[in-house]
C-alpha positions as CSV (number, residue, x, y, z in Angstrom):
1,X,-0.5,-15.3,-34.0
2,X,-3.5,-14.6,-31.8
3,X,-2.0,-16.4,-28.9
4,X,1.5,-14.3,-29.2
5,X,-0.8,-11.2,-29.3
6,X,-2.5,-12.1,-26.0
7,X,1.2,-12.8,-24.7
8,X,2.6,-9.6,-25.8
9,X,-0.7,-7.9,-24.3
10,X,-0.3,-9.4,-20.8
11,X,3.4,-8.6,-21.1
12,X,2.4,-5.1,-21.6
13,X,-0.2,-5.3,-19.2
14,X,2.2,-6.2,-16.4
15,X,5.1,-3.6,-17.3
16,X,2.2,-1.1,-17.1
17,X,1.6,-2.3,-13.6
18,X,5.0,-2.4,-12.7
19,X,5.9,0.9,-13.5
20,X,2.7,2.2,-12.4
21,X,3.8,4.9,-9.5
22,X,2.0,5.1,-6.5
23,X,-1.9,5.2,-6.3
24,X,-4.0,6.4,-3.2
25,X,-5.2,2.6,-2.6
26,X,-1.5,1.6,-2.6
27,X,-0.5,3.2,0.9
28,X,-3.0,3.9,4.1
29,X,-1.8,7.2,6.3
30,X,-2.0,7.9,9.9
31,X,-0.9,10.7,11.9
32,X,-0.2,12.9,12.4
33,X,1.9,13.1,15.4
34,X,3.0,16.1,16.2
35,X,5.8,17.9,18.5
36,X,6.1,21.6,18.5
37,X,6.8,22.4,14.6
38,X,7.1,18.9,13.3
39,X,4.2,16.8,12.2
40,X,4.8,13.1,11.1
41,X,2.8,11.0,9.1
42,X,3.1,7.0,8.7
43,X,2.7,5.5,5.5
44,X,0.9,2.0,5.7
45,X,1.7,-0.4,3.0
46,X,1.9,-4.0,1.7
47,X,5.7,-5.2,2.4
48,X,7.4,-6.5,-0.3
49,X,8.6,-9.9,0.2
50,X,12.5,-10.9,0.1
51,X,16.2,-10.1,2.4
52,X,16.0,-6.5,3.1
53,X,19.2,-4.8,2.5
54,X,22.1,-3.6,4.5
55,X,22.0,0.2,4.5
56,X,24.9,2.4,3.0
57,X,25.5,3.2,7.2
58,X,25.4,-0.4,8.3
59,X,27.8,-1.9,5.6
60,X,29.9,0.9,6.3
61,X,30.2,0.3,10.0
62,X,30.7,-3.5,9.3
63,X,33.8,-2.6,6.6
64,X,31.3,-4.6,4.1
65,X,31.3,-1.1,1.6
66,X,33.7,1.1,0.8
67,X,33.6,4.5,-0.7
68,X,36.5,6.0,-2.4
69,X,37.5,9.3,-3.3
70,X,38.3,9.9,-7.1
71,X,39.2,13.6,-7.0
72,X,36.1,14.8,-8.5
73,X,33.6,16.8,-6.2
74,X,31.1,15.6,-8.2
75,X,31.8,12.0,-8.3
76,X,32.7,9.0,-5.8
77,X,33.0,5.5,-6.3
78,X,31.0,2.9,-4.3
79,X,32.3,-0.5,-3.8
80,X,30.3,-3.6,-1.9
81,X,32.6,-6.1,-0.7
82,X,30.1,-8.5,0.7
83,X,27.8,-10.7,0.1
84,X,24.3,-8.6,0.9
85,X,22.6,-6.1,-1.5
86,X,23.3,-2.4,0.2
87,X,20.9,0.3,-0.6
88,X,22.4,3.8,-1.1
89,X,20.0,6.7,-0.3
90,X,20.0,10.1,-2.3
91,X,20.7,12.6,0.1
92,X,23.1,10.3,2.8
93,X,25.8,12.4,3.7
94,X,29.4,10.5,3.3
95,X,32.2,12.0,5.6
96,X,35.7,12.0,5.4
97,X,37.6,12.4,1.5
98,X,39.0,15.6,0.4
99,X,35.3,16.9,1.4
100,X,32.2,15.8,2.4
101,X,29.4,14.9,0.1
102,X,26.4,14.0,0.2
103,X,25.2,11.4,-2.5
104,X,22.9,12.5,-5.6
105,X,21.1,8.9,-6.2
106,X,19.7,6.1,-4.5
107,X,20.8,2.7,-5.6
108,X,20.8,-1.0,-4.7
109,X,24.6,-2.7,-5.1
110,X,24.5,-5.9,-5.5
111,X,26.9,-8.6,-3.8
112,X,30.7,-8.1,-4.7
113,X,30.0,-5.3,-7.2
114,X,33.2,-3.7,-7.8
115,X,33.6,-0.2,-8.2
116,X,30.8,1.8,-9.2
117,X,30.3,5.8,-10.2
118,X,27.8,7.5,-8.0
119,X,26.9,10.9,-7.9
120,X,27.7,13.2,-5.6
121,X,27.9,17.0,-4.3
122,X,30.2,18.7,-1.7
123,X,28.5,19.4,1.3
124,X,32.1,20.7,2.6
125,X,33.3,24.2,1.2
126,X,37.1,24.6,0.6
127,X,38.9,21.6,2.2
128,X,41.1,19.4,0.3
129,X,43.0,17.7,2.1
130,X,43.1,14.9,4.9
131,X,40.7,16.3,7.8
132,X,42.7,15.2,10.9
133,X,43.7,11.4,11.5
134,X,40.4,10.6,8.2
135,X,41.7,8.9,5.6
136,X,41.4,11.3,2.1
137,X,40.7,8.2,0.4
138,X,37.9,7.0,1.8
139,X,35.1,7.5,3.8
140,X,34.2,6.3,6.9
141,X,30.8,7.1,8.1
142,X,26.9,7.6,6.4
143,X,25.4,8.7,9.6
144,X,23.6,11.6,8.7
145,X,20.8,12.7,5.9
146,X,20.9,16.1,4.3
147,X,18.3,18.0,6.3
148,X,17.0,20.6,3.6
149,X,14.4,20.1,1.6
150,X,15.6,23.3,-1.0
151,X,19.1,21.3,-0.9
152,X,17.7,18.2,-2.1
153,X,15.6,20.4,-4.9
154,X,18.9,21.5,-5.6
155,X,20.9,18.2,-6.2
156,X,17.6,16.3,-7.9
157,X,15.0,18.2,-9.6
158,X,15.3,18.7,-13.2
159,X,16.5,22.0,-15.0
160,X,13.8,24.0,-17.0
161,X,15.2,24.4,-20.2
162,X,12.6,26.7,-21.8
163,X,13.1,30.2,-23.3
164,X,11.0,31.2,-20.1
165,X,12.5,29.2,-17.8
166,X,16.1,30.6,-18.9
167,X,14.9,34.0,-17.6
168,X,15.0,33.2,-14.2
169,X,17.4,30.9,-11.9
170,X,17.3,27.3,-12.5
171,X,17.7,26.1,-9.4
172,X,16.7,28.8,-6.6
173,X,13.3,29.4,-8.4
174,X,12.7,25.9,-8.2
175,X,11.0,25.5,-4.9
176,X,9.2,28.5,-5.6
177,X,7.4,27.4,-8.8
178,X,3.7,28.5,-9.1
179,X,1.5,25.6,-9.5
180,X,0.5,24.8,-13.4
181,X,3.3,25.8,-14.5
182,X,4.2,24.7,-18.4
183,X,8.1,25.0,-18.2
184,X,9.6,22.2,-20.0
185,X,11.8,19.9,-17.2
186,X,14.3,17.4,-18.7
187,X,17.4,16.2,-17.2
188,X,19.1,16.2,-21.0
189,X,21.7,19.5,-19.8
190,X,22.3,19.4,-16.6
191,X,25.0,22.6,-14.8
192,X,26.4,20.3,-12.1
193,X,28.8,23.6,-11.6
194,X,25.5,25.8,-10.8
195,X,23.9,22.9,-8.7
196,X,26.9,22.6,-6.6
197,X,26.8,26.4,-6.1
198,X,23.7,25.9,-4.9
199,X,24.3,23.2,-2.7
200,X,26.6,25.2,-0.6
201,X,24.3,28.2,-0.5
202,X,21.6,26.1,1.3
203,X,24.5,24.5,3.5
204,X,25.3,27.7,4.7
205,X,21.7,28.7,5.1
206,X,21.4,25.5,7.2
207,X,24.3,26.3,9.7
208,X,23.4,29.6,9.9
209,X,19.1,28.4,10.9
210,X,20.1,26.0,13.3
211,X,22.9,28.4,14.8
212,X,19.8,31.2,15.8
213,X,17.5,28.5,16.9
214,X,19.8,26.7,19.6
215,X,21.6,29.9,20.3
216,X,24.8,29.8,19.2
217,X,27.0,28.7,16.3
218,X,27.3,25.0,15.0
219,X,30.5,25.5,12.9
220,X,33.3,23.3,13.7
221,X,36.8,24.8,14.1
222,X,37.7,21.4,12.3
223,X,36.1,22.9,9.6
224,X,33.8,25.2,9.5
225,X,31.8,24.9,6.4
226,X,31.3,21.2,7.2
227,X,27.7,20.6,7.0
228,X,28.1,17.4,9.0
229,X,30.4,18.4,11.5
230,X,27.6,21.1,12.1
231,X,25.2,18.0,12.8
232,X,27.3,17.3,15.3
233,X,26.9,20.1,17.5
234,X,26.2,18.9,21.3
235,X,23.6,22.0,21.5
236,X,21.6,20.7,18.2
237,X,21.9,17.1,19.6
238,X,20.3,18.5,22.8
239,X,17.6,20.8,21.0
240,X,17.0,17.2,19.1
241,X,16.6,15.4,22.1
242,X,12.9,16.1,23.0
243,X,11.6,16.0,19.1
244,X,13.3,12.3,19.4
245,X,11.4,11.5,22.4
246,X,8.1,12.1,21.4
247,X,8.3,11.2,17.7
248,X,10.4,8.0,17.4
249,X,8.3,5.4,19.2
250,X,5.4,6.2,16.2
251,X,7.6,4.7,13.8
252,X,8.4,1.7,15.6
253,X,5.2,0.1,16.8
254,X,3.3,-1.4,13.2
255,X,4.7,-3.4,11.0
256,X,3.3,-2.3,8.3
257,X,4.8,0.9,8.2
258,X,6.5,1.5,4.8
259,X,7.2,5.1,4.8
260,X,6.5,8.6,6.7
261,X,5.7,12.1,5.5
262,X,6.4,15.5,7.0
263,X,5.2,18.7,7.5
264,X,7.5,21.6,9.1
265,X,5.3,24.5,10.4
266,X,2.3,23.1,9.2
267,X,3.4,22.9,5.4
268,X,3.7,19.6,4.0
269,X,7.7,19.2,3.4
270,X,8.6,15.6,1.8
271,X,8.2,12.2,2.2
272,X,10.2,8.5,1.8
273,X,8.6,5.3,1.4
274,X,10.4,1.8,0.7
275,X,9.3,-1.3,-0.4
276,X,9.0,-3.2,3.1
277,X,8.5,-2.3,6.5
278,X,12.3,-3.6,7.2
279,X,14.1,-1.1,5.3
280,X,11.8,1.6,6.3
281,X,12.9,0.3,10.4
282,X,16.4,0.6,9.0
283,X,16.0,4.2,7.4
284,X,13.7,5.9,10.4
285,X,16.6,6.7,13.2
286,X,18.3,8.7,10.4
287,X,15.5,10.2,8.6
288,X,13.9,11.5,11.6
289,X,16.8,12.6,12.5
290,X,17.2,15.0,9.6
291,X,13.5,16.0,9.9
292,X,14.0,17.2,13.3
293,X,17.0,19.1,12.3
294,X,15.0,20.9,9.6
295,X,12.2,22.0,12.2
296,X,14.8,23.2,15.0
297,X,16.3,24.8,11.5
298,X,12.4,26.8,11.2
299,X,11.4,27.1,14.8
300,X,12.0,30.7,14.6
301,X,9.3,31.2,11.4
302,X,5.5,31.4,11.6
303,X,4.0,28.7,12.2
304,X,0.0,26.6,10.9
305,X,-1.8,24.0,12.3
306,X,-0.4,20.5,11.2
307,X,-2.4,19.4,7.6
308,X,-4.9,16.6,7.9
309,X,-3.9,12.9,6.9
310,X,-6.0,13.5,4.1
311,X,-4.1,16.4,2.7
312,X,-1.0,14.0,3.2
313,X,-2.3,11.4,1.0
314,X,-3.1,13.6,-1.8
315,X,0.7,14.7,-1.5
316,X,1.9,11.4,-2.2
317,X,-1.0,10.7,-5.0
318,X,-0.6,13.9,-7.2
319,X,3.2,14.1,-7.1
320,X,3.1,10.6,-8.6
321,X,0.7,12.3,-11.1
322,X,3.3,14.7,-12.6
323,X,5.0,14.9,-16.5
324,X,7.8,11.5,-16.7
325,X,11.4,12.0,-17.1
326,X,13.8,8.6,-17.0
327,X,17.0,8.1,-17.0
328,X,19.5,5.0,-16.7
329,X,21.8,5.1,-13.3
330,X,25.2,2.3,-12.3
331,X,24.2,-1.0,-10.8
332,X,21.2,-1.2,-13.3
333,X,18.8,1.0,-11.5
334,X,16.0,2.9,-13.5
335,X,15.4,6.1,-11.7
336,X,11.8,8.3,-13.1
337,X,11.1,12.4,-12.1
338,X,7.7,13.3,-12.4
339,X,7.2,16.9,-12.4
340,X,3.6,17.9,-11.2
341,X,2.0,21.3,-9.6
342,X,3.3,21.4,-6.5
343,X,5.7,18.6,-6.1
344,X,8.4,16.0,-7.5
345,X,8.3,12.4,-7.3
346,X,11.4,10.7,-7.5
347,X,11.3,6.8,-8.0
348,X,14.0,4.2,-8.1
349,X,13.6,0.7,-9.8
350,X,15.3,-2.6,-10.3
351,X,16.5,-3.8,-13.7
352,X,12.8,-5.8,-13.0
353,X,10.7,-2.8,-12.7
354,X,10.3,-3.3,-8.9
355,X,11.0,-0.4,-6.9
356,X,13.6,0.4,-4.5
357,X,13.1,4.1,-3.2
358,X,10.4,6.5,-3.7
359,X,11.0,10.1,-2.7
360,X,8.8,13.2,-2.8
361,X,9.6,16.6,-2.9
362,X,7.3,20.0,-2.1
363,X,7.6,22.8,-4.3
């Protein structure tokens, strides 16, 4: 008996490690770097050992994943074909369908997984119908991340559910929560209707920021409420160009980079970090893409000196620090919200407790 105790406290022992999120002596920062409005900050981590995944854009482009349409703006299904784990990033933008998404979840699909639910949200007001010579079935391209940290709030963080909370809205008030708040945040009702609302508010709040700051508009006649169409725009790809030039290299050079933060006018904004230095590689082109576009988005706003390394650090520690939500997602991945002061922390797991994704949100 004593022995099966001492076997059952290890086991304990290690699931507490496991699903222990991030600590400060887990992740070393540098930076930042900074261009005009954008500061970036590298994450420095141990790399976890292992293949590293094809991305949802890489499978995509090598016809090794396919996403379907089912009809439902809230819902796709995902499909790997091949033999290689793909990981699937919340907030990658899917185009083609009846509309464009952008997906809710991160996930890993493993080899030859068959069709899988994932959750999703139009990022394409109106259409529904074929878009051209696309295919309404499918999708063709993952190129592009959603570049809006309030959208992302939107799609992800959990719904107060409180008599107080109830007296205000749900999802714009939830950037703008004062710090210490007691609301009570559970995922248990969720409005997907309201959310998706929402979503399309902060598309259109997008198009319409990036239209004053390159000086003139980034709708598509294709379809103009196409959020990535607008990402397409020659004049954003130009007002890109320089932010790509200075900031990209910084990325690139260690290789024990697991992750980046940013800050957008000197206010810390969100941050990504991965379990190896190979899938962050993989991951940088787009998300510093996205970060840029949500700069050139706020160039025209006031802007503060760029927040010490330090103050990045403690972003990453206290979000990780916040009250514990979980829920079960497809492909056996575990995905926890923690709610603290002034951020969320958003962490994907394996059916093994390792993780896959962790994401961080400003309030």
């Amino acid at each position: 008996m004593h022995r099966r105790a001492l076997i059952a406290l290890a086991a304990s022992s290690l699931a507490s490690l496991m699903y222990y999120p991030a600590r400060a002596d887990d992740y070393r920062i540098t930076g930042p770097v900074v261009h005009e409005n954008l500061a970036i900050y590298l994450v420095h981590g141990k790399s976890a050992a292992g293949p590293v995944p094809l991305t949802l854009e890489e499978a995509l482009a090598k016809g090794a994943v396919k996403v379907h349409e089912t009809g439902h703006v809230n819902e796709l299904q995902i499909e790997n074909l091949g033999g290689n784990e793909v990981f699937v990033q919340s907030g990658d933008i899917v185009k083609g369908g009846q509309q464009d998404r952008v997906l809710s979840v991160s996930l890993v699909l493993p080899s030859k997984s068959g069709r899988i639910n994932i959750a999703s949200f139009c990022v394409e007001q109106g259409r529904w119908t074929a878009r051209g010579k696309e295919d309404a079935k499918t999708f063709a391209t993952a190129s592009t991340s959603i570049p809006s940290r309030e959208a992302k709030i939107a799609m992800k963080a959990p719904v107060p559910t409180s008599v107080e909370a109830a007296q205000v809205n749900p999802l714009s008030s939830l950037s703008n929560q004062v710090a210490g708040s007691r609301r009570t945040l559970l995922y248990a009702v969720e409005d997907t209707s309201a959310r998706q609302q929402e979503v399309w508010r902060r598309v259109r709040s997008v198009q319409e920021k990036l239209s004053g700051s390159v000086g003139s508009p980034v709708y598509s006649m294709a379809s103009q409420t196409s959020l990535q169409l607008a990402l397409e725009n020659e004049k954003l790809k130009d007002a890109q160009a320089a932010y790509l030039g200075a900031l990209k290299s910084a990325g690139e050079k260690d290789d024990d980079v697991v992750g980046y933060v940013f800050a957008v006018n000197g206010k810390l904004n969100s941050a990504e970090v991965y379990p190896s230095n190979g899938l962050f590689r993989k991951m940088w082109p787009k998300l510093l893409q996205a970060s840029v576009t949500e700069a050139i988005g706020h160039k025209n706003a006031e802007t503060d000196p760029a927040p010490a390394g330090e103050v990045a650090l403690a972003f990453l520690t206290d979000a990780a620090k916040g009250k514990s939500t979980e829920r079960s997602l497809p492909a056996q991945v575990q995905l926890e919200v923690r709610d603290a002061d002034r951020a969320f922390y958003f962490e994907t797991r394996r059916a093994s407790g390792a993780f896959v994704h962790r994401s961080y949100l400003a309030k």
